[in-house]
C-alpha atoms as one frame of an Amber mdcrd trajectory, in Angstrom:
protein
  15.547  11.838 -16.714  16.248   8.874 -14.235  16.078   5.320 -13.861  14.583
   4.031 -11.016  14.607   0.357  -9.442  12.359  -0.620  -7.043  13.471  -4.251
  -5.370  12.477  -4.924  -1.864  15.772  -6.802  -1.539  17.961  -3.870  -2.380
  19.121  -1.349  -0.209  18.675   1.168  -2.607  15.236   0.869  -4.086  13.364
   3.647  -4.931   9.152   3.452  -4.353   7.119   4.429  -7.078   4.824   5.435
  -4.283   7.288   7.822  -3.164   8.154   9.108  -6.541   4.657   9.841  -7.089
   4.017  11.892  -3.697   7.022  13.918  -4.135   6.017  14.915  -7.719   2.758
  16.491  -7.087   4.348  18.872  -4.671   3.744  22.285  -6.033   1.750  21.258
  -9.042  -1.616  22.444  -9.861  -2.820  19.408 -12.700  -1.924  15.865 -12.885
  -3.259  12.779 -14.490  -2.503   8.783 -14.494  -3.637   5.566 -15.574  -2.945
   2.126 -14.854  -4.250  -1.011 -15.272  -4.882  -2.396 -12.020  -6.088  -0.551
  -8.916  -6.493  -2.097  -4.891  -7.644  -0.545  -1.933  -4.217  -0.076  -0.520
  -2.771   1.184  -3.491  -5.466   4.419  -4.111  -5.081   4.684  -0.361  -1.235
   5.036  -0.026  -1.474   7.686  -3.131  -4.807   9.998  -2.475  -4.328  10.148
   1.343  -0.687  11.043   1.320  -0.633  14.447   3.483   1.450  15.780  -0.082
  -1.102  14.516  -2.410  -3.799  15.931   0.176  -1.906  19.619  -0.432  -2.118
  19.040  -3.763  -5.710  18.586  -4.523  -6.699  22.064  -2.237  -6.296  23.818
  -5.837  -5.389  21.897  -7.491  -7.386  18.430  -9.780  -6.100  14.876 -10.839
  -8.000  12.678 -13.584  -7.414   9.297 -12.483  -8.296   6.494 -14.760  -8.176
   2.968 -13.922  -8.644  -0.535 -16.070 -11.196  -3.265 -14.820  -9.572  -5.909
 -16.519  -8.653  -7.975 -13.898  -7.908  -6.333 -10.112  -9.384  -3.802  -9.629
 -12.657  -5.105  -7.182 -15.642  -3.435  -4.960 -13.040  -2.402  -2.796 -11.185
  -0.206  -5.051 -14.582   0.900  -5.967 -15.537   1.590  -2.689 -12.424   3.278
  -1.983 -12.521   5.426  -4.639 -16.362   6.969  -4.110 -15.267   7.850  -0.943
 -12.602   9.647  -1.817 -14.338  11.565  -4.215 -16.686  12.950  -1.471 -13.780
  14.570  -0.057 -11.961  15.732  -2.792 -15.401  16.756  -4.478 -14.229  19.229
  -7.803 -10.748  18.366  -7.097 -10.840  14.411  -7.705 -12.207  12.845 -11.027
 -12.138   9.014 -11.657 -13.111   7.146 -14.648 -13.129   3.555 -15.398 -11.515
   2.111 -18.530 -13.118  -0.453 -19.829 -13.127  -2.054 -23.539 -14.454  -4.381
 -25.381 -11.296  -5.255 -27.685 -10.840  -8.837 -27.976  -7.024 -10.187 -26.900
  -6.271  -7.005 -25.958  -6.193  -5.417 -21.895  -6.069  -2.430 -20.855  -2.284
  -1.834 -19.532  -0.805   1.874 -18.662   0.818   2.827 -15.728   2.016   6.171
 -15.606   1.264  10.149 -13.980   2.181  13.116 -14.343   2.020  16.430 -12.925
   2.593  19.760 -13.671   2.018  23.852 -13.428   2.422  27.072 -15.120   6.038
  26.342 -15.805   7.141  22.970 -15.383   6.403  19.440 -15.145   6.898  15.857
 -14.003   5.838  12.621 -15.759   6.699   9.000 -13.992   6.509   5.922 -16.745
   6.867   2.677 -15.404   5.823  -0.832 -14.756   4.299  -0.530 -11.516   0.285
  -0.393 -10.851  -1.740   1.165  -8.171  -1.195  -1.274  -6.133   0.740  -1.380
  -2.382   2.777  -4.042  -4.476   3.361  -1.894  -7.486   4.379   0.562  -5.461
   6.109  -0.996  -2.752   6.750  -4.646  -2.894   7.540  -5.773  -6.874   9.871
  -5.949  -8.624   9.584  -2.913 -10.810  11.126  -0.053 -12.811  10.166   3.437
 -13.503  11.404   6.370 -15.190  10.957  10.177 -13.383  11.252  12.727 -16.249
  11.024  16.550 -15.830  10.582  18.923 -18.264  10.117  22.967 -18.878   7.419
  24.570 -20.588   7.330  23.524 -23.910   7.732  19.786 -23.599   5.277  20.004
 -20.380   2.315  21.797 -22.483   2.674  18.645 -25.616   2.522  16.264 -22.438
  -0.638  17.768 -21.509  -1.734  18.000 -24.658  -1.467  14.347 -25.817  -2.828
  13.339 -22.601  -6.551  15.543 -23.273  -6.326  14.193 -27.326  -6.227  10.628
 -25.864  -8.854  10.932 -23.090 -11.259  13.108 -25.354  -9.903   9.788 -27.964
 -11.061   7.303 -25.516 -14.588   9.028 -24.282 -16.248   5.761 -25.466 -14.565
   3.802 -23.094 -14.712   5.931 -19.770 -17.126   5.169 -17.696 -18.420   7.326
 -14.369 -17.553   5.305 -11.038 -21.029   5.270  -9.665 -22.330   3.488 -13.418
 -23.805   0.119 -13.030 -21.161  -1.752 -15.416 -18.575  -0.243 -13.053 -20.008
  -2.098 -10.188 -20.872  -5.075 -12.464 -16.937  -5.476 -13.352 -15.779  -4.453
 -10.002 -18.189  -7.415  -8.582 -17.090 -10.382 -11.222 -13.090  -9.422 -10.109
 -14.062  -9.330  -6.087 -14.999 -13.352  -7.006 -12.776 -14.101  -9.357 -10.393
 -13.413  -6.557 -12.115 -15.067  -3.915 -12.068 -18.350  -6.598  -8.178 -17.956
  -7.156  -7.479 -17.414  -3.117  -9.568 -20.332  -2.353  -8.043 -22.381  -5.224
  -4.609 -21.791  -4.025  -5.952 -22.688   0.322  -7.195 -25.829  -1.495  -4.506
 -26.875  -4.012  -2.006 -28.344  -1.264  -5.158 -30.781   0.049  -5.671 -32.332
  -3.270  -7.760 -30.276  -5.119 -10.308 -32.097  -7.293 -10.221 -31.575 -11.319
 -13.690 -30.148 -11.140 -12.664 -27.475  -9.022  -9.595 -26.429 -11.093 -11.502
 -26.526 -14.313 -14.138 -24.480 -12.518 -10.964 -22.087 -11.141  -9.365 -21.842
 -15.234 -12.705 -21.000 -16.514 -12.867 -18.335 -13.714  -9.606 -17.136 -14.206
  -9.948 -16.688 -18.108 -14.096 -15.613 -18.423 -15.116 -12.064 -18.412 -18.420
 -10.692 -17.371 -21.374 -10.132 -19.077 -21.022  -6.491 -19.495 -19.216  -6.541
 -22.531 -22.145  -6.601 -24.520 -22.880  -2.607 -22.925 -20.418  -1.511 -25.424
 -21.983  -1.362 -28.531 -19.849  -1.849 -31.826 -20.702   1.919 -32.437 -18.900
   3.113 -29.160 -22.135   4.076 -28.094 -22.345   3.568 -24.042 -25.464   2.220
 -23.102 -26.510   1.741 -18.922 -28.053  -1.572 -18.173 -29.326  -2.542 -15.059
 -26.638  -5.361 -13.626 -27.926  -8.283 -12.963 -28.642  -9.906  -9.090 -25.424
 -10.265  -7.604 -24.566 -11.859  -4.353 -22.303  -8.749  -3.110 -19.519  -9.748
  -1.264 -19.806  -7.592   2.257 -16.601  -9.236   4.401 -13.635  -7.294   3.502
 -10.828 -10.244   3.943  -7.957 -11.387   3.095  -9.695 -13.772   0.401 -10.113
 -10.535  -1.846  -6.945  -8.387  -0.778  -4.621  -8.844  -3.050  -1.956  -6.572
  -1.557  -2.115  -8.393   2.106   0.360 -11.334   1.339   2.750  -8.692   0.976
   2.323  -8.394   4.780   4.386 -11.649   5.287   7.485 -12.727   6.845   9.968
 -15.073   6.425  12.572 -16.039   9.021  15.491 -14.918   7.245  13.854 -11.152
   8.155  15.603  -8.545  10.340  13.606  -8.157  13.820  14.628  -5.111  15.867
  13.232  -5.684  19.519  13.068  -2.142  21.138  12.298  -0.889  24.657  10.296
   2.332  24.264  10.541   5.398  26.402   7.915   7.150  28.264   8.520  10.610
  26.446   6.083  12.827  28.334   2.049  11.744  27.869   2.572  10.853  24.542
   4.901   7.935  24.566   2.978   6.166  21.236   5.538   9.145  19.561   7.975
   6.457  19.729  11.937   7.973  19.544  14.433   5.939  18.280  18.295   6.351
  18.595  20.212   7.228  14.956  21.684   3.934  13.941  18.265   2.250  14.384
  16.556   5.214  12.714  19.044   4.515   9.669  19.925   1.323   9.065  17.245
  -0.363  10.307  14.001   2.173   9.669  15.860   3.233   6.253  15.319   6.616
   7.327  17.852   9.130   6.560  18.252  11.647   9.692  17.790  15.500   8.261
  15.443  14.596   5.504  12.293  15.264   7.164   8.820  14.011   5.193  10.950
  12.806   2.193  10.443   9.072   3.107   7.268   7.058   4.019   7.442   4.396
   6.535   4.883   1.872   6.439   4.309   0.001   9.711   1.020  -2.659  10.364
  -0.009  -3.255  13.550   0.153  -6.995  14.497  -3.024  -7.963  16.914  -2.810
 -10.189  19.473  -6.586 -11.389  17.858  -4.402 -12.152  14.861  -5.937  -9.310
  12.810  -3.962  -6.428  11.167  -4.510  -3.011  11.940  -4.856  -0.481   9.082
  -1.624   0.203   7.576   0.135   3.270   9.268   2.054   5.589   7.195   4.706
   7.990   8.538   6.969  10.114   7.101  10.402  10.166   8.790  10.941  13.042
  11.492  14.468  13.547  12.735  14.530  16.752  14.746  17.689  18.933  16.317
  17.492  17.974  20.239  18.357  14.481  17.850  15.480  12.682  18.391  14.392
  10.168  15.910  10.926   9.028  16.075   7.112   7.416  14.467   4.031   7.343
  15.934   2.679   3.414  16.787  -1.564   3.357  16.438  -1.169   0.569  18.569
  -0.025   2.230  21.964  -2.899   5.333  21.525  -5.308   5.227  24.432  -2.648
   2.906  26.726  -1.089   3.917  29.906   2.298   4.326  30.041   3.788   1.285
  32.751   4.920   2.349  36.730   8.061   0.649  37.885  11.099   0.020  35.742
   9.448  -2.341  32.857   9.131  -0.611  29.840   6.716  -1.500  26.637   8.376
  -3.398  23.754   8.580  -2.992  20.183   9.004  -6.059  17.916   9.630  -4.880
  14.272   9.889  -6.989  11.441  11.608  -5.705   8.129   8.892  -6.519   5.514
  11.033  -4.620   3.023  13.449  -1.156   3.276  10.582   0.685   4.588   7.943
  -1.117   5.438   7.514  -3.455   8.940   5.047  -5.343  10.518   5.027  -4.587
  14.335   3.350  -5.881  17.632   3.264  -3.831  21.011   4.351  -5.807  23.995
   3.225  -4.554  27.345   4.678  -5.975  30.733   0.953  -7.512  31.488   1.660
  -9.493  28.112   2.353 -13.334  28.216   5.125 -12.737  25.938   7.014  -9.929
  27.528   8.816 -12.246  29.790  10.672 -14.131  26.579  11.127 -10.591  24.876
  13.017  -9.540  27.739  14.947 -12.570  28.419  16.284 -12.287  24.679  17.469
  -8.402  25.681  18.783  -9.353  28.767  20.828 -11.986  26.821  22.228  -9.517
  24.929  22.652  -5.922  26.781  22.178  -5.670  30.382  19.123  -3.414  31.523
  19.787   0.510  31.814  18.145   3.443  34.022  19.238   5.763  31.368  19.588
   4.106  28.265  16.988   2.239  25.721  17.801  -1.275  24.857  17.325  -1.998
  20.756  18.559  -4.776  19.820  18.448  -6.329  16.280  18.491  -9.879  15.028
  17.393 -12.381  12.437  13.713 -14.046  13.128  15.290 -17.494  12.709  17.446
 -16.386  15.705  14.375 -15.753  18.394  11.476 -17.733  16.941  11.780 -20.518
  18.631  12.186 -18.350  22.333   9.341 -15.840  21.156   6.603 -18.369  19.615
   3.901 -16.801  21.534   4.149 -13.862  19.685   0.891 -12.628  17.319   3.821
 -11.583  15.009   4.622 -15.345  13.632   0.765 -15.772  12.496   2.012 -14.084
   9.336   5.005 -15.981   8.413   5.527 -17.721   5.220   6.739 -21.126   6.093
């Protein structure tokens, strides 16, 4: 058994997202349930390229509370991801009708013939929960005989809690799914508004908001008999936004953050395989050189538009000629520069692993302070890659043009 403490402040932390992806690896069952579920979360778990392996024969009940987070978009998410998975994947939906009471769990496990793997902790299925909060977890393996009364309490309390389980595509499902997608769009707006003098109305309108539940309750009969009722006309929310993403603030920056500005080498026609030199891999990327696929890397493209591309994720790849690289989304389909300019790199630590990024080409209005900042530093190099690292407070000022500084915290 081991602790685990996940702080994006501490060197050390250890994700609960990759806990989770290394656990399934070379299991053939598995099954979790936690309260709260966002698009981002299900994403960085079902799409992993190790969770991927293990649904080809392998199958994962996944059960998820509607309580409070989880919206359309987890919804959404989640249908979609049965498609692909179809036999392999099954999702139900936990919901209750238990008075001062939520639903709360947040645990997997995983396991086959001989051994296996249960994670208990305090982190959701969410980027944050996995990522970002402040969380611990406990990773406990176990042989045969403790693995098979694992299992076995697991089917007793799902066959225990049939009543409650409802199939993704049900009408309540959507119903809850719908009421949280507002409720979160009321709480965002509440908090845009609060610093311009929000009016009383509009905070009692927010508390009552905050605290109501929807209608469906009433589908759960006292006799734990489901019943399927026909939702009522909804105004379906169709922008996906930051209003209703509740793991997207965790895509800020403060200017106390470590920025690593970094020229990037051509590298034959695929230069978006960006290669980094060892220290930068390290102790700036948190990568450890060697350990090939064991860490994920998280990098978000920064838009010039001010929009964020999808989040990227990359398992670490050291290989022996020593080459240290991750592939950028941004610089796909882009010509690699004539002449001795090179594209930039601007990385911002979010956390360990995780870093906003915007690509700076020598067209770019802003290339011409990036550069001046390197030049300030380390003189320009035929042979060598300039990376430089600093503090955002030390550059902001000299960069402001950047798209990067649209998502810091001030």
């Amino acid at each position: 058994m081991s602790l685990n403490i996940q702080d994006p402040s501490y060197d050390k932390s250890k994700y609960l997202h990759e806990a989770l992806i290394s656990a399934c690896v070379g299991k053939k069952i598995g099954g979790g349930a936690y309260a709260f579920a966002s698009k981002d979360g299900i994403e960085l778990l079902l799409e992993d390229e190790n969770f991927k392996e293990f649904l080809k024969n392998g199958s994962f009940l996944l059960i998820i509370g509607m309580d409070d987070i989880t919206n359309i978009y987890s919804i959404n998410t989640i249908k979609r991801l049965l498609e692909r998975y179809e036999g392999h994947l099954k999702v139900k939906a936990y919901i209750h009708n238990s008075k001062g009471s939520i639903f709360h769990p947040k645990y997997s496990w995983f396991a086959n013939d001989t051994e296996g793997v249960y994670i208990v902790g305090s982190g959701n299925l969410t980027q944050k929960g996995m990522r970002q909060n402040r969380e611990v977890y406990t990773i406990v393996k176990c042989q045969k005989e403790e693995k098979d009364e694992v299992i076995s309490e697991w089917k007793d309390w799902v066959e225990h809690s049939k009543p409650f389980l409802f199939d993704i595509n049900e009408d309540i499902v959507k119903e809850y799914a719908i009421h949280n997608t507002h409720r979160m769009k009321t709480i965002i707006d509440f908090q845009k508004k609060i610093g311009k003098n929000a009016e009383v109305e509009y905070f009692i309108k927010y508390l009552e908001i905050l605290n109501g539940q929807p209608k469906d309750k009433k589908y759960i009969s006292s006799s734990n008999q489901k019943n399927t009722v026909k939702p009522e006309e909804e105004n379906e929310v169709v922008i996906y936004d930051e209003g209703f993403d509740i793991d997207l603030s965790y895509w800020t920056i403060d200017l106390k953050k470590e920025v690593l500005i970094a020229e990037i080498p051509k590298s034959g026609t695929r230069w978006q395989q960006v290669n980094f030199d060892k220290k930068s891999f390290e102790e700036f990327f948190g990568a450890t050189c060697g350990e090939n696929g064991v860490y994920r890397i998280l990098l978000r493209n920064m838009k010039r538009s001010g929009v964020l591309g999808d989040i990227e994720v990359r398992p670490s790849v050291s290989v022996s000629s020593q080459n240290y690289r991750f592939e950028l989304d941004a610089a796909k389909g882009i010509d690699y520069p004539s002449g001795r300019e090179r594209p930039l790199g601007i990385f911002v630590k979010v956390s360990p692993r995780d870093f906003l990024y915007e690509l700076v080409m020598p067209e770019d209005k802003e290339y011409k302070d990036c550069i001046s900042i390197l030049d300030s530093k380390e003189p320009y190099s035929v042979n060598r890659m300039r990376r430089v690292r600093f503090l955002c407070q030390e550059i902001y000022e000299r960069t402001s043009r950047l798209a990067l500084w649209k998502r810091l915290d001030v």
